[in-house]
Structure formats: structure tokens, C-alpha cells
C-alpha positions as CSV (number, residue, x, y, z in Angstrom):
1,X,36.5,69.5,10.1
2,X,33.8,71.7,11.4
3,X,30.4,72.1,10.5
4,X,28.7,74.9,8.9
5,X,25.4,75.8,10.0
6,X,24.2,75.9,6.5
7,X,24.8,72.2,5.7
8,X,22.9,69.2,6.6
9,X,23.8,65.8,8.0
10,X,24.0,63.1,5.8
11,X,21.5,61.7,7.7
12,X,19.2,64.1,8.2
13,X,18.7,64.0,3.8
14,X,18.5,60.3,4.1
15,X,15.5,60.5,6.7
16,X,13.7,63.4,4.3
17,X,14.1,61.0,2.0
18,X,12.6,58.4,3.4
19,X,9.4,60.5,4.7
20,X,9.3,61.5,0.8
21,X,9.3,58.2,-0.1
22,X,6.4,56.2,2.6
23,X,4.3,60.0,2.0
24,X,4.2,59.5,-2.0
25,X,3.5,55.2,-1.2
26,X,0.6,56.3,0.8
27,X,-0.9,58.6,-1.8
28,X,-1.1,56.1,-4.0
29,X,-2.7,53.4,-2.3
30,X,-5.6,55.9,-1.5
31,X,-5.8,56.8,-5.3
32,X,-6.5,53.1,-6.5
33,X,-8.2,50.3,-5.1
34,X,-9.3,46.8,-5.8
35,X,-12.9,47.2,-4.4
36,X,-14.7,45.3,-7.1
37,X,-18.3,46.2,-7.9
38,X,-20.8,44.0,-9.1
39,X,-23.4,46.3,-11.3
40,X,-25.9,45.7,-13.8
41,X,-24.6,45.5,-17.5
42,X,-26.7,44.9,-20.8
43,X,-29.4,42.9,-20.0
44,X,-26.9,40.6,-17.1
45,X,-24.6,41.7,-14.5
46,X,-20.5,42.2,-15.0
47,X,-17.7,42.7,-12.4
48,X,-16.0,46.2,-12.3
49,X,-12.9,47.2,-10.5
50,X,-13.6,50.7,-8.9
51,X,-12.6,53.5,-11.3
52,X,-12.4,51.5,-14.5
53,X,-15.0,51.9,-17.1
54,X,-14.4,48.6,-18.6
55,X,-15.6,45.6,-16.8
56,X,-13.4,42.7,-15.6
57,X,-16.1,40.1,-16.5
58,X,-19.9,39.6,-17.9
59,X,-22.2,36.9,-16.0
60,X,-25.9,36.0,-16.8
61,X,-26.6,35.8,-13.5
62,X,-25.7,38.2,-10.2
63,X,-24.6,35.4,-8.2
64,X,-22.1,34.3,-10.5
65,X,-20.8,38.0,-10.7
66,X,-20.8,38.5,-6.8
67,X,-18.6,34.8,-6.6
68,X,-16.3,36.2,-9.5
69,X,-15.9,39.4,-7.5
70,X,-15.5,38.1,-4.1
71,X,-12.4,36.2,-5.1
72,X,-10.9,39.0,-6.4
73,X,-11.4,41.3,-3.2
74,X,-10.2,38.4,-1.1
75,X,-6.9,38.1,-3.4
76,X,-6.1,41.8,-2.9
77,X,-7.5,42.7,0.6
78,X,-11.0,44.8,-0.8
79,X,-14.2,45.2,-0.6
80,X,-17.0,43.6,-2.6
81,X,-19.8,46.6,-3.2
82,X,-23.1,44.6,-4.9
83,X,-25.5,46.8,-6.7
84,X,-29.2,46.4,-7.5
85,X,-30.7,46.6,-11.3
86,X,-31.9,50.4,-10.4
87,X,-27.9,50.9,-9.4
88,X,-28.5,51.6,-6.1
89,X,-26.2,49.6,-3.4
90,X,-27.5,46.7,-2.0
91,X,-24.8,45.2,0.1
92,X,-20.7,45.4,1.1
93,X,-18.9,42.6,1.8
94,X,-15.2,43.8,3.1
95,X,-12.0,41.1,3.0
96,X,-9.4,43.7,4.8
């Protein structure tokens, strides 16, 4: 049976597909991360995943806060971003 120029191969809708597919995947991994932040909260410190309001956990002190949020980031391959009391960034500790 011969083929008509207007239709397409099996194949050649399987393999749009497929681009479809890993192109959407790939947007959203860069629209969510795990990066947690450590930041001040109250009068103590919490852990924050990046783009959530609400914190993950509340710590009296920023040392318990960055060992809450490092083994986080190492579970899920992120980066651990450790604020100051003024907000301002004071160190980054990646796990990729």
C-alpha cells in the first residue's frame, strides 16, 4: 500500500512523543527543588524547602537546623543554602 505524503510514520509520532514527554520531565525538575534553607524564624531558626512558606522544622539552635537540613539535601541530591539572622546568605553546601 503506498504512502501518502500527508501521513506520518508510526514511528515518527512515537519519537514526537517521546521528545514531548523528556521536554515536559525537564520542566518540571527546574520548577521544584529540594534545596533546603536554613533561615531565621521567631526568635530560633527552622528548615525551609525552597518555595514553601511553611517550614519543614523549628530548632533552638542554627546548628541543629543546618544538621536537619543537610540530611535532607543529601536524601534528594540538593543544596543546603544557610542564612544569617539579618537574612542575608552565609554559606551553600551542595550534595549533587
Amino acid at each position: 500500500m503506498p504512502k501518502s505524503n500527508n501521513s506520518r510514520s508510526w514511528i515518527e509520532i512515537i519519537r514526537e512523543l517521546v521528545d514531548l514527554y523528556f521536554k515536559s520531565a525537564r520542566r518540571s525538575e527546574r520548577g521544584r527543588t529540594w534545596h533546603q534553607h536554613v533561615v531565621p524564624y521567631e526568635d530560633s531558626w527552622a528548615v525551609r524547602r525552597e518555595g514553601n512558606k511553611r517550614i519543614t522544622s523549628k530548632h533552638r539552635l542554627q546548628e541543629t537546623a543546618i544538621r536537619k537540613a543537610k540530611r535532607i539535601a543529601r536524601k534528594h541530591k540538593a543544596d543546603v543554602i544557610i542564612h544569617r539572622a539579618d537574612g542575608g546568605i552565609r554559606d551553600r553546601i551542595n550534595y549533587d
